[in-house]
N, C-alpha and C positions, 0 to 999 in steps of 0.2 A: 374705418378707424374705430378703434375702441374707444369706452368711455371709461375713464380713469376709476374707481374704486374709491367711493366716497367713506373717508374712514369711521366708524361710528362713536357717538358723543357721549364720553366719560364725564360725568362730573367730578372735579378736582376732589382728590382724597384731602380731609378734614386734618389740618396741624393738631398734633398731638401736644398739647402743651402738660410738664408734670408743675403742679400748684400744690404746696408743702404748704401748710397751718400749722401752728404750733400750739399749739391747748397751755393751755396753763390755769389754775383753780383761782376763783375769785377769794378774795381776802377779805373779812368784816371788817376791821380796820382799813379798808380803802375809803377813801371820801371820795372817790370819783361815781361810785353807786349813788344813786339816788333811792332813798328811803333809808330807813332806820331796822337796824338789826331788832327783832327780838324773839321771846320762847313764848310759843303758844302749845297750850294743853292740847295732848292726842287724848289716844286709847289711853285706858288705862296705864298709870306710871309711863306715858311714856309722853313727850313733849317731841318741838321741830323747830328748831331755829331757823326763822324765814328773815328773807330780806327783802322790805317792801311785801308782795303777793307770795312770792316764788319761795318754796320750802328747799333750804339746802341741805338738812339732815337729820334726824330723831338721835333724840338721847334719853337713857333712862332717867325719871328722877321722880322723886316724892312732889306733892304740892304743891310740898312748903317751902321747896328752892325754887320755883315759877317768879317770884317776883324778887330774892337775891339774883337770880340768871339774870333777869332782865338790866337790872343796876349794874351789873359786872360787866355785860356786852357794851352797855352807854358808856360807861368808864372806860375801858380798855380802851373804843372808836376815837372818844372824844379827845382821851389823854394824850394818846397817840398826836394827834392833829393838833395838839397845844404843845407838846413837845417840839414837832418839827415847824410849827410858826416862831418859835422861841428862837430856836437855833437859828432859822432864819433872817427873824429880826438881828440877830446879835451878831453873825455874820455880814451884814451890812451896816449897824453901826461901827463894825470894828473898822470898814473899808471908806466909810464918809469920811 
């Protein structure tokens, strides 16, 4: 009698799974970032709007807009975030 033909061992092929990400750009006005926007002097004329360490992009500018820049980005973050605590609030006074 023969001996049966022992058949040879495949390892299972690997699921292909597709896994979609959607990018989307962070916002200086988010308060869910932790640290604080602001302009730090480059090269010559030229400055980087960081948030926290991480530099998210150069703009040209003289000096002497270095510290107006600075004030405009705390304004813009912070007005923002008093705005919609406002609306907030008064939205639930309206519903007490």
């Amino acid at each position: 009698m023969r001996d049966p033909a022992i058949p040879p061992i495949v390892p299972p092929t690997p699921i292909s799974r597709r896994v979609t990400l959607r990018a989307c750009r962070p916002s200086l006005i988010d308060l869910r970032f932790k640290g604080d926007p602001w302009v730090v002097a480059r090269e010559q004329r030229q400055a980087a709007v960081c948030l926290g360490d991480f530099s998210m992009g150069q703009v040209s500018v003289s000096p002497l807009d270095l510290p107006s820049l600075n004030r405009f980005l705390l304004q813009v973050r912070f007005g923002q975030a008093r705005r919609n605590y406002s609306r907030r609030m008064r939205k639930l006074a309206g519903l007490v």
